[in-house]
C-alpha positions as CSV (number, residue, x, y, z in Angstrom):
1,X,-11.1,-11.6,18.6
2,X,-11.4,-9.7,15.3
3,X,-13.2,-10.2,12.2
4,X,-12.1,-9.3,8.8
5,X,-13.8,-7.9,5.8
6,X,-12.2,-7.5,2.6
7,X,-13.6,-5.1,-0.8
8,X,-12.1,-3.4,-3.6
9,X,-12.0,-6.4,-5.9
10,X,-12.8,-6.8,-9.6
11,X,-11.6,-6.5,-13.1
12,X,-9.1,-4.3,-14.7
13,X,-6.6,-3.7,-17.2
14,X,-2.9,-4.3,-17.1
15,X,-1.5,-1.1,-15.9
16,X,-4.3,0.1,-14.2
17,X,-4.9,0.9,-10.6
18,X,-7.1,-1.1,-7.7
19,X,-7.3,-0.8,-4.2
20,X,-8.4,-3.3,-2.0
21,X,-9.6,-2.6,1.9
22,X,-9.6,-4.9,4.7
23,X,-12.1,-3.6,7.7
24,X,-11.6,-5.0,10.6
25,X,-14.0,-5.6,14.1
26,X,-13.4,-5.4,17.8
27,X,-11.1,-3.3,19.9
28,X,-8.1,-4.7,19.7
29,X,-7.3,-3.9,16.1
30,X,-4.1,-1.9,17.1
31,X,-2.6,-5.2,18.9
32,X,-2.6,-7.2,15.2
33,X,0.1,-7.2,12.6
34,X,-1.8,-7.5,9.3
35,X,-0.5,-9.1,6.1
36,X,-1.8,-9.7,2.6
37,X,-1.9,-13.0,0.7
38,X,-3.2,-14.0,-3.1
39,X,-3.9,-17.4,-4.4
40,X,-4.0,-17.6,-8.1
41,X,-5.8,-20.7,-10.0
42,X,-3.3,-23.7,-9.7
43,X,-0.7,-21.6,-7.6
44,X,-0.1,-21.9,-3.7
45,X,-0.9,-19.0,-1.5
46,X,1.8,-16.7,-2.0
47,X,2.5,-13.6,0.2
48,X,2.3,-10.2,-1.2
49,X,2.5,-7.6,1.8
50,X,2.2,-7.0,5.5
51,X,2.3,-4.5,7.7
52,X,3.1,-3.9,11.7
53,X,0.6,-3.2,14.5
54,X,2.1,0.6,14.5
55,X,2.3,0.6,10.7
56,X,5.8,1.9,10.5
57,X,7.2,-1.4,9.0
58,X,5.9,-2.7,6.0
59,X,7.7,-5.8,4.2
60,X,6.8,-6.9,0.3
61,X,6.9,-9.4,-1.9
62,X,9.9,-9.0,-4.3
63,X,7.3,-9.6,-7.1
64,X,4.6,-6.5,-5.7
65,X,7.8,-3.9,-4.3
66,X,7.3,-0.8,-5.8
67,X,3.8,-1.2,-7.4
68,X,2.0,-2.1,-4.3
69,X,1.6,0.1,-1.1
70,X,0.2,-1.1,2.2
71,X,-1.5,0.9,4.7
72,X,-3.7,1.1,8.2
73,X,-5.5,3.6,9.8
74,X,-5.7,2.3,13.2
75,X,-8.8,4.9,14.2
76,X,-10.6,3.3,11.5
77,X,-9.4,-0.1,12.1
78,X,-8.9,-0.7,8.5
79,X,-5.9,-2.2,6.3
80,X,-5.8,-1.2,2.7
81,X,-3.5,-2.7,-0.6
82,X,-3.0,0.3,-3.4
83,X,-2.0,-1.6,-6.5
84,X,-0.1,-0.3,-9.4
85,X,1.0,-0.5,-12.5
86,X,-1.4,-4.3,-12.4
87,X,-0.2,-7.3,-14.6
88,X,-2.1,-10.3,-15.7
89,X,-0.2,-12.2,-13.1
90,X,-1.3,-10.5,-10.2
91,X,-4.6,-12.0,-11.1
92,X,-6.0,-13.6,-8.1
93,X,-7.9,-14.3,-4.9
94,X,-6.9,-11.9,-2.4
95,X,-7.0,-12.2,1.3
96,X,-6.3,-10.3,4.7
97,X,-5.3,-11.8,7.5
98,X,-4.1,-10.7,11.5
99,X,-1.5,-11.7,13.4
100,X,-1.6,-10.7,17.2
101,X,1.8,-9.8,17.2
102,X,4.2,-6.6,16.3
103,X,5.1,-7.5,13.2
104,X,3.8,-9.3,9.9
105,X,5.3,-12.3,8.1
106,X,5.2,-14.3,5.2
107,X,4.5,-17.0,6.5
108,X,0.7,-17.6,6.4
109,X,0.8,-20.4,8.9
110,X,1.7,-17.6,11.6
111,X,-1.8,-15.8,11.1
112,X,-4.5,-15.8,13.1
113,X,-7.8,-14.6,11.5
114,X,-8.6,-14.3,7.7
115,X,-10.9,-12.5,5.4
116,X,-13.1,-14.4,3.1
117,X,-11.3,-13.0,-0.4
118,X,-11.9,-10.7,-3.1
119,X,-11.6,-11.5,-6.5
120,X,-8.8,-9.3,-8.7
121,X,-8.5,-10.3,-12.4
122,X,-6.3,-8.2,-14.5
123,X,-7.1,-8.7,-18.2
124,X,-4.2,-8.6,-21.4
């Protein structure tokens, strides 16, 4: 019922800035919580962010909280991850996913559809 497609990846420096956008097709964008996920080489998919189907509820990571910010805008039917203050830790494949329901989780098993990835590498 929806499809995802994820940009904003690439390289950059620890400390700086990237932000990563999720659009998103169909009409029925407003009826999906969404939620952020990152694999790293050798690591398991790890959850970093989501975000509810009104986006007044947000839940993070405690290794993201107060660098990254997650965001929709439902009349653009788009989902976007501001990171800060990067580390060469966060370095890793990014995805978006939707979950038809009110809220997010962090539990990737309970999403629905998923973007194809974006690559972020934060260099030393």
């Amino acid at each position: 019922q929806v499809q995802l497609e994820e940009s904003g990846g690439g390289l950059v420096q620890a400390g700086g800035s990237l932000r990563l956008s999720c659009a998103a097709s169909g009409r029925t964008f407003t009826n999906y919580a969404m939620g952020w996920f990152r694999q790293g080489p050798g690591n398991e998919r790890e959850f970093v962010a989501a975000i509810s189907r009104t986006g007044r509820t947000t839940n993070y990571s405690d290794s993201v909280k107060g660098r990254f910010t997650v965001s929709r805008d439902n009349a653009k039917n788009t989902v976007n991850l501001q990171m800060n203050s990067l580390k060469p830790e966060d370095t890793a494949v990014y995805y978006c996913a939707a979950r038809q329901a009110v809220l997010g989780t962090s539990n990737w098993d309970h999403y629905d559809y998923w973007g194809q990835g974006t690559q972020v590498t934060v260099s030393s």
